[in-house]
N, C-alpha and C positions, 0 to 999 in steps of 0.2 A: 755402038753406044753402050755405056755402062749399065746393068741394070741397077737400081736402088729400089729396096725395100723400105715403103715409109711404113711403121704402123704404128695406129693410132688405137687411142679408146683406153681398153684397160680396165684392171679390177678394183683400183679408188673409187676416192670419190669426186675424182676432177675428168673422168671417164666422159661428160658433154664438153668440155672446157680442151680436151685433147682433139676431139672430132672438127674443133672450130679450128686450135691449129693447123692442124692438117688437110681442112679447104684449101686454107690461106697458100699453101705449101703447094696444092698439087694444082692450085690456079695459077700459080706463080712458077714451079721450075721451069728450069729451060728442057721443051721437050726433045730440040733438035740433040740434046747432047744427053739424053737419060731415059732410057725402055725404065716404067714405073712398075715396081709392084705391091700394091697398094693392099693392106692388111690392116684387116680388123678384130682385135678380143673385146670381148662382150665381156660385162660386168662378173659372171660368172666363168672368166677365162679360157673362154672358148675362142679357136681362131678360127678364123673366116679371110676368104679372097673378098675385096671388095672388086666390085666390078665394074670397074673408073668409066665413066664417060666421059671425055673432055671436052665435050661442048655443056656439060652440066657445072655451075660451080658450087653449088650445095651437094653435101655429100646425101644419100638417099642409102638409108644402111636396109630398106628391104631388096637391095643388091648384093646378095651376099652369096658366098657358097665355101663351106665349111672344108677347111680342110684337114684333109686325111693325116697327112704327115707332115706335121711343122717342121722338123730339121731336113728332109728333102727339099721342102720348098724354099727355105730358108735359103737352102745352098747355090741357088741358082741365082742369087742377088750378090752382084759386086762389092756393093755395099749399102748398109742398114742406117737408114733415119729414125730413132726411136721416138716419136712426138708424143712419150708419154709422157705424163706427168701425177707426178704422188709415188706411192705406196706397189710396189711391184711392177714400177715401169722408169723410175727417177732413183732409185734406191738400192742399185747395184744387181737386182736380182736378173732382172734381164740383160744385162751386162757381162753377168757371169755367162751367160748363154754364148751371147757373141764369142766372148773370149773363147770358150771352148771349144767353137766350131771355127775356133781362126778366122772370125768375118770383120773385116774393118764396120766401124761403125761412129756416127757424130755422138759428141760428146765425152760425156765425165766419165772418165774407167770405173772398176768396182768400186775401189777406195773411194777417190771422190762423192761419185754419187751416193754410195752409204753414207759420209759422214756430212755432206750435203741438206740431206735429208731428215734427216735426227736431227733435230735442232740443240737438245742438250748435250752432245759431242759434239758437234758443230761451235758452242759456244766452249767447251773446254780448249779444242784446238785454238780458237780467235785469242783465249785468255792465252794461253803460249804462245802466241805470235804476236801479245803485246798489244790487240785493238780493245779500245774501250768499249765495254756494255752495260747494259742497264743491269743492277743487282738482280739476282735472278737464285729459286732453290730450285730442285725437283724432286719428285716423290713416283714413290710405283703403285701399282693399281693389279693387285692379285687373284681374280675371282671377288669375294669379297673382304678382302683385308688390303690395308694402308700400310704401304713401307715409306719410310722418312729416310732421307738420306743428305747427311752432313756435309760438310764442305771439304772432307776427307774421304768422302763416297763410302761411308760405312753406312752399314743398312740396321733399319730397328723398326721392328711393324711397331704399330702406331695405331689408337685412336682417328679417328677422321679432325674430332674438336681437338685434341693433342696438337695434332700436325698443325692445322690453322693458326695453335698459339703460336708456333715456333716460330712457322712465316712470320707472322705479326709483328716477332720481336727484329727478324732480319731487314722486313722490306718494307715499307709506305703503303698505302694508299693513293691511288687506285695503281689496281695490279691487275694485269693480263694473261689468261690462264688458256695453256695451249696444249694439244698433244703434240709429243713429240717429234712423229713424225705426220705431219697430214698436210695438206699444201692448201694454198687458194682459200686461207684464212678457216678452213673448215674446222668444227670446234673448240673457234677464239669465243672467247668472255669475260669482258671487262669486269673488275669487281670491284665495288667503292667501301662493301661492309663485309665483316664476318660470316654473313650470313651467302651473301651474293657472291660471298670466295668459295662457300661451302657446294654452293648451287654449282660454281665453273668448274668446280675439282669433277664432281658429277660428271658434267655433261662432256667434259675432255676425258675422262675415263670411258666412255664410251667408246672411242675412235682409238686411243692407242692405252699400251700399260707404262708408259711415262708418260709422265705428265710434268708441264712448265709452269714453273709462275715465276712472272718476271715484273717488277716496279716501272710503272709508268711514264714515259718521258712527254713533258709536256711541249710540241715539237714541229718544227717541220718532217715530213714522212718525202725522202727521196731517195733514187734509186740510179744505179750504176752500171750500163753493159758491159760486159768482158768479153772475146775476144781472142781464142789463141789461134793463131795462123803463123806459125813461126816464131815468131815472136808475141808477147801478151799485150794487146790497148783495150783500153779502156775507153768507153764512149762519152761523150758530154753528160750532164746530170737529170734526171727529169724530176720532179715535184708530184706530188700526188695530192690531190686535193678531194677528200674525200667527202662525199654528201652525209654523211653517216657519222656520227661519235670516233670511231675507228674505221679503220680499213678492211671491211667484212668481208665475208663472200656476197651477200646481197648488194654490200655497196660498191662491190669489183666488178661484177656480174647481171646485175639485174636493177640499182638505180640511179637512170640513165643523168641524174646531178653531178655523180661523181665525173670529176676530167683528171687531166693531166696538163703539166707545164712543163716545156722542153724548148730551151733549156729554163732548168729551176731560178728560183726568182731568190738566189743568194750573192753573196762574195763570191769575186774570185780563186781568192786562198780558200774558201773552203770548198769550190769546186773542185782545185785542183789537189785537197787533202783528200777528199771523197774518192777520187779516182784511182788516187796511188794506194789508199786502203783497201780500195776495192778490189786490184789487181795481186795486193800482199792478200787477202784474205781466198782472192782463187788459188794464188800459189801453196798457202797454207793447209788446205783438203788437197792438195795435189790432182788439183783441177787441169782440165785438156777440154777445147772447143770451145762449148759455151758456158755461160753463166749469166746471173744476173743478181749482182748486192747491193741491198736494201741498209739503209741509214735512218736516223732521227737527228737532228740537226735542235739543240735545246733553246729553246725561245730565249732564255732570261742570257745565259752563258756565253751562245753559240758555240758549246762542244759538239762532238762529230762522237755518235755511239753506232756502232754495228749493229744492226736487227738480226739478219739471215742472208745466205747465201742462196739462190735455184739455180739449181745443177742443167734444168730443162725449162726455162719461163715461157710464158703462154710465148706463143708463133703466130697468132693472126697477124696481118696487115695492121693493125689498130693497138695489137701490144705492145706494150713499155720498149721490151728490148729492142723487135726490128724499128720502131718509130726513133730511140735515141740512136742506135748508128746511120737512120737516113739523116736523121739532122748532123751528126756529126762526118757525113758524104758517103757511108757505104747504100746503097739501096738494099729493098727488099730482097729483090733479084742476086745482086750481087752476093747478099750476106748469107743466102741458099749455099753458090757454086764456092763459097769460100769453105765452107763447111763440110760440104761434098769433097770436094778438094784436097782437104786436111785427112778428113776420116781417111 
């Protein structure tokens, strides 16, 4: 049997949100065809063996036992399921690792996953490959000083009330302020005033030293699986119907209003523009395995804008991704050993 290394957890902050993929994951593989080795870092990146029981399908992380030498252990695995997600697990840096110890692994290579994950290179490549986005500036976040940064990427510290003019003059009302790289919607913040732009620039400086602001589309919120096993498909479209003003982490995570529609309750053509977008924008980050891209669909217009790419989208049974390829005929199961497969 092949061994595979799943590990989950990590030093973001989607570290519970990883621990649920990877229930999903090690209720589901096929055991007859995979010796598991199931590993856990802790917030504070520390690794750990997890100590599977597979009559248990919650994971119980006071099963743990720390290990000594990550790249020995490492070594004994055929190959590596990374079920992170965020900021040192989705973002090229454990990747780098794989690559170096020549260990096959699922997913986005260095490249990908770095530019995946940035959302404001993310969105300069999608402008190069020609998909439309919502207006969007970004700025840095220095200890305490504001850098503004032009549409030529030239840098000029900056006032905090400075910067807010200039937004003002480029983008609308209401605007969405994000860090750049953080996943699972963690330090998004709508802003409808000056004041409540002033307050997200804040609180997205927290979490990363770039920061988004991007103009608001007022919109259908739907989403795209991708897919590479040889060749690249794209899955049917899903809808996101969110209990919450936006698409939060509270309202992704914790209120239980928020659902999903699969497939999405649109046109044809623009199901089947969403798809082909979706698979030019995995090719575009020089994507491998999975992905999953996110659209807005504009109520008045129905234009098709790009939102973002996930290089590694949540993995429960009950996630976006695995849920649009069962509809679209691959299972849960299956879309494991394709993956495994691939890697």
């Amino acid at each position: 049997m092949k061994k595979v290394g799943i590990i989950f957890g990590g030093m973001s902050t989607e570290n519970e949100v990883s621990v649920k993929s990877a229930e999903g994951i090690l209720s589901n593989i096929d055991k007859t065809k995979y010796e598991i080795l199931p590993i856990y870092i802790d917030k504070n990146g520390v690794w750990y063996k997890y100590l599977y029981n597979p009559n248990e399908e919650a994971i119980n992380l006071k099963y743990t036992q720390r290990i000594p030498n990550i790249v020995e252990y490492l070594m004994q695995a055929d190959v590596i399921f990374p079920v992170l997600h965020g900021l040192y697990g989705e973002d090229g840096t454990i990747q780098g690792l794989f690559e170096l110890l020549k260990l096959p692994y699922v997913g986005c290579k260095v490249l990908g996953s770095s530019v995946g994950m940035d959302k404001v290179y993310a969105k300069i490549v999608f402008e190069k490959a020609g998909l439309k986005q919502a207006k969007y500036q970004y700025i840095k976040k220095i200890e305490d000083n504001y850098i503004y940064i032009n549409d030529e990427l030239e840098e000029e510290k900056m006032a905090l009330e400075k910067i807010i003019e200039n937004i003002e003059e480029n983008i609308k009302y209401p605007m969405f302020v994000k860090p750049s790289n953080s996943g699972s919607s963690v330090g998004v913040t709508k802003a409808d005033n000056s004041e409540e732009l002033k307050k997200a620039i804040i609180e997205a400086g927290k979490f990363d030293v770039k920061i988004l602001i991007e103009q608001g589309i007022d919109g259908k919120e739907v989403e795209c699986a991708v897919l590479d096993k040889g060749e690249t498909i794209a899955s049917c479209v899903g809808q996101v119907l969110s209990a919450e003003e936006f698409y939060s982490y509270e309202a992704k995570y914790i209120n239980q209003e928020s659902k999903t529609l699969i497939p999405a309750n649109i046109r044809e053509e623009q199901s089947e523009e969403i798809r082909k977008q979706a698979i030019k924008a995995f090719k575009a980050i020089d994507g491998k395995g999975i992905s999953r891209v996110d659209f807005f669909i504009e109520n008045v217009t129905g234009e098709i804008y790009i939102n973002e790419i996930n290089t590694m989208p949540g993995f429960t049974p009950i996630s976006m991704y695995p849920k649009l390829f069962e509809a679209s005929g691959i299972s849960y199961k299956e879309l494991i050993d394709i993956l495994m497969e691939n890697a």
